[in-house]
C-alpha positions in Angstrom: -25.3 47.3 -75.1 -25.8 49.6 -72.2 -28.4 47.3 -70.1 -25.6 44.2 -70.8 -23.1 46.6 -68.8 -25.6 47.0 -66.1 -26.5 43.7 -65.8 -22.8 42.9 -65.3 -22.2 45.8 -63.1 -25.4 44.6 -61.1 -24.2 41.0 -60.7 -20.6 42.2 -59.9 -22.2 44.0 -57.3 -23.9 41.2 -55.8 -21.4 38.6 -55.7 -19.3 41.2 -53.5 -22.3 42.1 -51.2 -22.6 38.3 -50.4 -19.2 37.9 -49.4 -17.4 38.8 -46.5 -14.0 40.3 -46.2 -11.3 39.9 -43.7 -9.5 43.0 -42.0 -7.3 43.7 -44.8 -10.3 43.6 -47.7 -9.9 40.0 -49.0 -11.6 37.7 -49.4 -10.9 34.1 -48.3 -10.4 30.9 -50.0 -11.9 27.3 -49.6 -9.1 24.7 -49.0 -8.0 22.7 -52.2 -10.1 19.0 -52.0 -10.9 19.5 -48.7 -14.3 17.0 -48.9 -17.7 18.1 -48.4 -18.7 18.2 -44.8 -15.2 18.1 -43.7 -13.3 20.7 -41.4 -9.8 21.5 -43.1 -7.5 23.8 -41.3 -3.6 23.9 -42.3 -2.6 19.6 -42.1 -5.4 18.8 -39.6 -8.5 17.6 -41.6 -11.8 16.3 -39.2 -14.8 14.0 -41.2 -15.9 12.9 -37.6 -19.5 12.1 -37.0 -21.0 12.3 -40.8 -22.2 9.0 -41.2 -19.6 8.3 -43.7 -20.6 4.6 -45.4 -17.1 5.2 -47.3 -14.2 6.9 -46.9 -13.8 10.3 -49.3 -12.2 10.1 -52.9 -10.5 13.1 -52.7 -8.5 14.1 -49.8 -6.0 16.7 -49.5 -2.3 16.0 -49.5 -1.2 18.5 -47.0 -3.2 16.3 -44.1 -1.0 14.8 -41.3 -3.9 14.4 -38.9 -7.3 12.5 -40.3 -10.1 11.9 -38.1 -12.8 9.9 -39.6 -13.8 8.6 -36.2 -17.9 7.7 -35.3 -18.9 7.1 -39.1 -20.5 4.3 -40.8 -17.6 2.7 -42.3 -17.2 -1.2 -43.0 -14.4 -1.5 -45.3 -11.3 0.1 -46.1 -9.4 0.1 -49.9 -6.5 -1.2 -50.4 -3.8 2.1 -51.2 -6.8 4.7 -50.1 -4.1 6.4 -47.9 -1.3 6.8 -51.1 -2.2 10.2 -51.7 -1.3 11.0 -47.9 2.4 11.1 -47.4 2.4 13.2 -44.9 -0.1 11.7 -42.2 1.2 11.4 -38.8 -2.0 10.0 -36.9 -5.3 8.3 -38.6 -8.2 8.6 -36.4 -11.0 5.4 -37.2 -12.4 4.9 -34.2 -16.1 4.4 -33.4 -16.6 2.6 -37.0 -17.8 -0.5 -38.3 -15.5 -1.6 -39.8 -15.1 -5.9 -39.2 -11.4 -6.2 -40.8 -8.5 -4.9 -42.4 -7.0 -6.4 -45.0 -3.1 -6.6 -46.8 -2.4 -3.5 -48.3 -5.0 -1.4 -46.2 -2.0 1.0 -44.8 -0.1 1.3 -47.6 2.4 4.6 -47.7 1.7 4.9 -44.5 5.3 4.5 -43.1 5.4 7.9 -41.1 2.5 6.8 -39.6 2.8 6.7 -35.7 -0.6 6.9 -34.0 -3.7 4.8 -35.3 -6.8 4.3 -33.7 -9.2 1.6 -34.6 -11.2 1.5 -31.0 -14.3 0.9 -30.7 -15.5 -1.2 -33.9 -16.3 -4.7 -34.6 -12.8 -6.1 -36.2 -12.6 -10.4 -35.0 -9.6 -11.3 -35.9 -6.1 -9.8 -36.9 -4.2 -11.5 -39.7 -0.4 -11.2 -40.5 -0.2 -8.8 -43.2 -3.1 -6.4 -42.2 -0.3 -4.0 -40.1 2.1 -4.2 -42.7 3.3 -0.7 -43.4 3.5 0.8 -39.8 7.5 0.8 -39.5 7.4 4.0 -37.2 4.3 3.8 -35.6 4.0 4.0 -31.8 0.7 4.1 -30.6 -1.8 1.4 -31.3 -5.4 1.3 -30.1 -7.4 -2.1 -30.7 -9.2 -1.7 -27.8 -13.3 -2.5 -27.8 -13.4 -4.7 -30.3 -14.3 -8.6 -30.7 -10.7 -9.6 -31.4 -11.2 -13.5 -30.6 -7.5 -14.4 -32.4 -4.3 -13.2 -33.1 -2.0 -14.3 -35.7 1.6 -15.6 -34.2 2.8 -12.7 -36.4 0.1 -10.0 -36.1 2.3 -7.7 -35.1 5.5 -8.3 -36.9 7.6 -5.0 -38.1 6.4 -2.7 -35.5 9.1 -2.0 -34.4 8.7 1.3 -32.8 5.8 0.3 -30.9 5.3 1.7 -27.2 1.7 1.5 -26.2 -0.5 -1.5 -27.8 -4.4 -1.3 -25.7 -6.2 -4.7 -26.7 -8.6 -4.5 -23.9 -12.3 -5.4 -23.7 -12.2 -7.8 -26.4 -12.5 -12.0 -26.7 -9.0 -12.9 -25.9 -8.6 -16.4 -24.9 -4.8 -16.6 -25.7 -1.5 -14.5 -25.7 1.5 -15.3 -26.7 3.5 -13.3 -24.3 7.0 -15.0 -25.1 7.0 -14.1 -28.8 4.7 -11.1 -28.3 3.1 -12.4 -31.8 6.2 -10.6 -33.2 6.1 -7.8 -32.1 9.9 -6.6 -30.4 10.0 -5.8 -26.6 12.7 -3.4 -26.5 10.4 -0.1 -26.5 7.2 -1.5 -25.8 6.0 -0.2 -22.5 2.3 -0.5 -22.1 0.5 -4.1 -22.6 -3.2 -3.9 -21.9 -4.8 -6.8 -22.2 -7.8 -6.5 -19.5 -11.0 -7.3 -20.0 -10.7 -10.3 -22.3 -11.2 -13.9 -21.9 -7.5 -14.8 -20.6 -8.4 -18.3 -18.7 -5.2 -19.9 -19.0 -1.8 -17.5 -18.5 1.8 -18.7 -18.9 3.8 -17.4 -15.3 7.2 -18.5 -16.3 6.6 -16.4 -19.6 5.1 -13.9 -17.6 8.4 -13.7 -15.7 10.8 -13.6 -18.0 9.0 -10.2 -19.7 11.2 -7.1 -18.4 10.6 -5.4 -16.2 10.3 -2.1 -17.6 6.8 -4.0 -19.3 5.8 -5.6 -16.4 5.1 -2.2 -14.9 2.9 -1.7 -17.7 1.7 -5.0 -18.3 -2.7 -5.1 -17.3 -3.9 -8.2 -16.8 -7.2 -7.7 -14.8 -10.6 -8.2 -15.1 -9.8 -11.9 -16.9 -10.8 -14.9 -15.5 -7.5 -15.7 -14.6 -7.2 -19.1 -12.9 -6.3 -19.4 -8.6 -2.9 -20.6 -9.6 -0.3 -20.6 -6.3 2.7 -19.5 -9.2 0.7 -17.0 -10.7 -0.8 -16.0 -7.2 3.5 -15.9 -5.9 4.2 -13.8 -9.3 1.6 -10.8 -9.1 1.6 -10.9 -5.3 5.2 -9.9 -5.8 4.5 -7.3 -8.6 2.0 -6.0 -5.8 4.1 -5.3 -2.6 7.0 -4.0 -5.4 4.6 -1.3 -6.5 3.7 -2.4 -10.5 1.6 0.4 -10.7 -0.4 -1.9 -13.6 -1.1 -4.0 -10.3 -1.2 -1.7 -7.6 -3.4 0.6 -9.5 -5.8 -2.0 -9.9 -5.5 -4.3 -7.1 -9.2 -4.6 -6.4 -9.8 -5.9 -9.9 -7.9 -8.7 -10.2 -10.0 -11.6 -9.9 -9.5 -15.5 -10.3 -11.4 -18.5 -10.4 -12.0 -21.0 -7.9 -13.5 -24.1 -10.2 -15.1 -23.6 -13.9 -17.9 -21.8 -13.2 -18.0 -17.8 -13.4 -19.6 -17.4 -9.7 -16.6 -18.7 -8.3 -14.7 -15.8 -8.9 -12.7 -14.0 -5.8 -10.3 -11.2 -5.5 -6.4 -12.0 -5.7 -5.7 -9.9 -2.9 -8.4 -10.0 -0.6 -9.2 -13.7 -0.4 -6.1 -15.2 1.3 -7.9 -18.2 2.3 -8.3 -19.6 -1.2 -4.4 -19.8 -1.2 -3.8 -21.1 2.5 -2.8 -24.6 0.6 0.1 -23.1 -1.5 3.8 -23.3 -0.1 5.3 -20.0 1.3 8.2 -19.9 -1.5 7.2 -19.9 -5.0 8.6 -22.2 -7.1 12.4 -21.0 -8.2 12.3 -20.8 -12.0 9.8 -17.8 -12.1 11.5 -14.9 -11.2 15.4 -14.6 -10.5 15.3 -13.3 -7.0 17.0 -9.6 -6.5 20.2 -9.3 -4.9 19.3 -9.1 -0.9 21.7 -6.6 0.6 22.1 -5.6 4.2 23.8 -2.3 5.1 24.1 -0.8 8.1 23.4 3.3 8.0 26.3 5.7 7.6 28.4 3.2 5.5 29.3 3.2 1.9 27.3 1.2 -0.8 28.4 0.5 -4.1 25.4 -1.3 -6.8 26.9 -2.6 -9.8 24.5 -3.3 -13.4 26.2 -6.5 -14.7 24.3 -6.8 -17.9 27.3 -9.5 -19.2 27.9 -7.3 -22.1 28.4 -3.8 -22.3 25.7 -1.2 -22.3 25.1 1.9 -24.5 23.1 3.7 -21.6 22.6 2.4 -18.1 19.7 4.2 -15.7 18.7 3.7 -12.1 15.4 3.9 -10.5 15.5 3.9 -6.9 12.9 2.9 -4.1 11.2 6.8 -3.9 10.4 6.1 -8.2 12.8 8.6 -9.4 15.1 8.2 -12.1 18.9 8.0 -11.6 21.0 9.1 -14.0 24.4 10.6 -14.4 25.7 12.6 -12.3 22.8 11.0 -9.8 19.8 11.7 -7.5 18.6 15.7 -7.0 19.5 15.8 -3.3 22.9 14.6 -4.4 22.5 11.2 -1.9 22.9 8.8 -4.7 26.0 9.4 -7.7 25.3 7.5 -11.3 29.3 6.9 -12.5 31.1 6.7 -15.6 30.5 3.1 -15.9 26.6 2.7 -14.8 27.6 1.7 -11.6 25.6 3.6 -8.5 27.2 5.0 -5.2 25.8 6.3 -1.5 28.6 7.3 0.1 26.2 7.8 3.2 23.1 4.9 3.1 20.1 6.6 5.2 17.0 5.0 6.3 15.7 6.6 2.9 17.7 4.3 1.0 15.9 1.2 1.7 14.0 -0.1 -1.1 14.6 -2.0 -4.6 17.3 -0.6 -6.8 16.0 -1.5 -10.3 19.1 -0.9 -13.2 17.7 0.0 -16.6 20.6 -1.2 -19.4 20.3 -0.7 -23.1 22.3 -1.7 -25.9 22.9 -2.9 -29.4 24.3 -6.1 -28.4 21.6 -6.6 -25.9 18.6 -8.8 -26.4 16.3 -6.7 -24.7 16.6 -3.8 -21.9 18.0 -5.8 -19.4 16.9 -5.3 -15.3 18.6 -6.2 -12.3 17.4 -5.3 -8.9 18.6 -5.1 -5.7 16.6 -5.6 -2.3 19.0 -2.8 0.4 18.0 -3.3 3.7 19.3 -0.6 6.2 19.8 -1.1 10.1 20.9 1.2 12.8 23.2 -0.6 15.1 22.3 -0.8 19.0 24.8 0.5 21.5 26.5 -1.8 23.2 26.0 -2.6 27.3 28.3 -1.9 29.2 30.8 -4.4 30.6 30.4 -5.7 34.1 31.8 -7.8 36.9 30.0 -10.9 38.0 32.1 -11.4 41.0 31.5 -8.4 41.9 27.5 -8.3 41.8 27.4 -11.6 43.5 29.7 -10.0 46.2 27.2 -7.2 46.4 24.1 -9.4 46.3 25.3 -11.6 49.4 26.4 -8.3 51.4 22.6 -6.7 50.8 21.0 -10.0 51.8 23.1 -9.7 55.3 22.3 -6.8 56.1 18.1 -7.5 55.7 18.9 -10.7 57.6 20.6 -8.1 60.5 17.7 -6.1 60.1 15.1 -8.9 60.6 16.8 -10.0 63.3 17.4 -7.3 65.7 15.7 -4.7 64.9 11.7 -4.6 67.1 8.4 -5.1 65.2 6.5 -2.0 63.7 4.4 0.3 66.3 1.1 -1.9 65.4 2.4 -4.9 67.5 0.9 -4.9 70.8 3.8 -5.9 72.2 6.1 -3.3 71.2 8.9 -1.9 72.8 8.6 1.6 72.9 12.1 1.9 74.0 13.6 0.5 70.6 11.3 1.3 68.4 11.1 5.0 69.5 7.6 5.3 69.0 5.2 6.9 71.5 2.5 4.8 73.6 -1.2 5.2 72.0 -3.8 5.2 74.3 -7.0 3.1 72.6 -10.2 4.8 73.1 -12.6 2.8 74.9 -14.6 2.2 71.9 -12.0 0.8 70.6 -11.4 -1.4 73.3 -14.9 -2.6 73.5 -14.7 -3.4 70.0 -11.9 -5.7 70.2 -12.3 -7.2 72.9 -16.1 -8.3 71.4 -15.7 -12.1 71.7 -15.4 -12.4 75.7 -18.3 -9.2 76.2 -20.8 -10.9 78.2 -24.2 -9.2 79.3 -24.7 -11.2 82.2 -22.0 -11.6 85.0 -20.9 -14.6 85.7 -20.6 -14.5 89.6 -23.3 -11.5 90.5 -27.1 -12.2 90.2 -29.0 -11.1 87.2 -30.0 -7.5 87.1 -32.4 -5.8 84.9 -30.9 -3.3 82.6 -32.9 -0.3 81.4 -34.1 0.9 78.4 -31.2 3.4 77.9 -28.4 1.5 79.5 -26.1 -1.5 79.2 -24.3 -3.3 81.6 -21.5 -5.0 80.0 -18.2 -7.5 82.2 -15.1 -8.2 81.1 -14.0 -11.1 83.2 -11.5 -13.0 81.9 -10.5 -14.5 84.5 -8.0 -13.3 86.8 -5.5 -15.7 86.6 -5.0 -15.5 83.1 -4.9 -11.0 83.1 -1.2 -11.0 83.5 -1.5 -6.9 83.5 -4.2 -7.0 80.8 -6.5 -4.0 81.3 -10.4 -5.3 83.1 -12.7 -3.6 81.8 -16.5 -3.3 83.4 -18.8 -0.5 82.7 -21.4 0.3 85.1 -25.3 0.2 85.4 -25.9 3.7 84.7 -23.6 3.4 81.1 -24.8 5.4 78.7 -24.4 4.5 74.8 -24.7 8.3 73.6 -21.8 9.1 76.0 -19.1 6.5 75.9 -16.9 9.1 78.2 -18.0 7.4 81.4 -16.2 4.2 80.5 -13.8 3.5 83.6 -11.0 1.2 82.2 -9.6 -1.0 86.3 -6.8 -3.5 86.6 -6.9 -6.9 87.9 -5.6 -6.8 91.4 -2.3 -9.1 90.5 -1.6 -6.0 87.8 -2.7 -3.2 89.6 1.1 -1.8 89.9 1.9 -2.4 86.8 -1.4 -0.4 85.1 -1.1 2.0 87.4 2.8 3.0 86.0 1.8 2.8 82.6 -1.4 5.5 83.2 -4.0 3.7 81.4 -6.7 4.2 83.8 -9.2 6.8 82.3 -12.3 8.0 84.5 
């Protein structure tokens, strides 16, 4: 008996030795069913990246978060999600799993995220979402969804963010929404597909809460001149689901997938379309023309009443009651919005944002406010009066012109009048322009020879036609270096006159 009591003593010893205890000296315990290979802590319960070929048996009930995300999976059982009542979001993305199947998501009403990204599903049928009354969030994206039951999506109800891109979408029915309910839906991707042929009056009449959220690029949309009027529209408002992705839109020119362009950068394609688009797309926004520093008063007629009415001005803030943060802009009682003082800042679309039970959907209106400083007005004035003033300034130049002497330039100017004083030329001067009658030869004197250094130049007129002119002759011995010698004579019928003037210079 005493080597069984050391035996035991020796294996109690040794189970303690391989364990490890916390702080306080115990030891911890191993979640309840938490599967092998699985990370369980509190409700969150990760099976990610095992290879999984089939979804555990046993799973804890306490899980509200399951991630069974990059696995092996290809099927799901019908009621494998009973045991979890409390699961919140369901993780299966990165699977294989090539469809769903009624009863897949059964007591999985609190449901409200689910992510099936990234697998190989083809086709959604009309009971395979059955179940999801709350959820909200619903990832589809990267898949080879090629159809689309009319009621795929019917009973979501609570659905706000549905990503179908980068799948084989030929078709959407954006007028039913293949039953799904617009009224909190507020992001639509649907990029990346196949979309070849897209209905712009449906398109139009989506509101416009989900246009803002509605992606529609990287399709091979068609070069239509409505759908090219409709999201050239969404563009200049600012849809950031356009705006964002303004480069990506692309269209085709004929059936072939080289003849794609870019929506916004190849005007030229739509040269041939008419200026207005046609008038049954979109109701035009109220156009509204205010001059700054006067009241404006924007009224949300939604026809019936609303439950909650919000504004979103041009600057992409959200109005509501009592108004804007800079206290500009006042939200009243009955959804109505006031500027008692409209700016330059106000200019821009008012969108309202009404919600009700008696509504159909959110309901939209917008309004276009335009603001404009007046320009001061000119100042009265008198045309008899500037024509009297016009004919009295024209008199007086005429006076002028008339009596009053030529400029000091003239030659013949009268020094008296003009009150300028005589300016003798310099003989250079002289010689210069009086070039065309220089002769180098006298005309009634024999010819002399001139020497190397000297010039003998005559300025002979003629003396009956000096009348005082100033003759000029330079002698034999004129040098060109020293143009002082120049001796400037009279004609003998002038010889008075020069003489009183004192031009003679020696």
């Amino acid at each position: 008996m005493g080597w069984l009591a050391l035996l035991g003593s020796l294996l109690c010893t040794l189970c303690h030795g391989s364990a490890t205890p916390d702080s306080e000296g115990f030891l911890p315990s191993a979640p309840s069913n938490c599967p092998q290979g699985c990370v369980c802590s509190a409700d969150l319960l990760s099976c990610a990246g095992l290879e999984l070929q089939d979804v555990p048996a046993a799973l804890p009930a306490a899980a509200a978060d399951l991630d069974l995300s990059h696995n092996a999976l290809r099927r799901l059982r019908p009621g494998w999600l009973t045991p979890l009542c409390r699961l919140r979001a369901l993780r299966l993305g990165h699977n294989e799993l090539e469809a769903l199947g009624r009863g897949v998501f059964t007591n999985a009403s609190g449901l409200q995220l689910l992510d099936l990204s990234s697998n190989v599903l083809r086709a959604l049928g009309p009971h395979d979402l059955d179940g999801l009354g709350a959820l909200e969030e619903l990832f589809l994206f990267n898949n080879r969804l090629a159809h689309l039951d009319r009621l795929a999506f019917r009973g979501l109800d609570a659905l706000r963010w549905l990503y179908l891109g980068c799948n084989e979408l030929a078709s959407f029915s954006f007028d039913q929404l293949h039953g799904l309910s617009a009224t909190h839906l507020r992001i639509l991707d649907l990029s990346s597909n196949h979309l070849r042929q897209v209905p712009v009056p449906e398109l139009a009449a989506l509101p416009a809460f989900l246009k803002n959220g509605l992606y529609l690029h990287n399709n091979p949309l068609p070069c239509d001149c409505h759908l090219y009027h409709l999201l050239q529209r969404w563009h200049q408002r600012g849809l950031s689901a356009v705006s964002d992705f303004a480069r990506e839109y692309m269209c085709q020119v004929f059936k072939v997938p080289t003849s794609r362009v870019r929506f916004f950068e190849h005007s030229r394609v739509f040269e041939n379309c008419s200026v207005a688009p046609a008038p049954d797309l979109e109701r035009p926004e109220g156009q509204l023309l205010v001059q700054a520093g006067q009241p404006l008063t924007l009224h949300c007629n939604t026809g019936v009443p609303a439950l909650h009415t919000a504004w979103v001005s041009p600057e992409r803030e959200l109005l509501v009651a009592p108004g804007s943060h800079d206290g500009s802009i006042e939200v009243l009682a009955n959804g109505s919005l006031a500027i008692p003082n409209v700016q330059l800042r106000h200019a821009g679309v008012f969108v309202c944002l009404a919600t009700g039970p008696r509504l159909h959907h959110n309901q939209t209106h917008e309004y276009n406010v335009s603001v404009h400083i007046p320009e001061p007005e000119p100042e009265a004035f008198s045309t008899s009066y500037t024509t009297l003033l016009g004919c009295a300034v024209g008199l007086v130049l005429v006076l002028l012109y008339l009596f009053t002497p030529p400029c000091p330039g003239c030659r013949r100017c009268c020094h008296r009048a003009c009150g300028c004083r005589p300016r003798a030329p310099s003989p250079l001067q002289e010689l210069s322009a009086q070039s065309s009658v220089l002769s180098t030869t006298p005309p009634d004197a024999p010819s002399r020879k001139a020497s190397v250094h000297k010039h003998v130049v005559f300025l002979e007129p003629g003396r009956r036609g000096l009348n005082g002119r100033v003759q000029l002759a330079v002698a034999e011995d004129f040098d060109l270096y020293s143009p002082m010698g120049l001796q400037l004579k009279a004609g003998s019928e002038s010889t008075s006159s020069t003489g009183s003037e004192g031009l003679v210079m020696t």
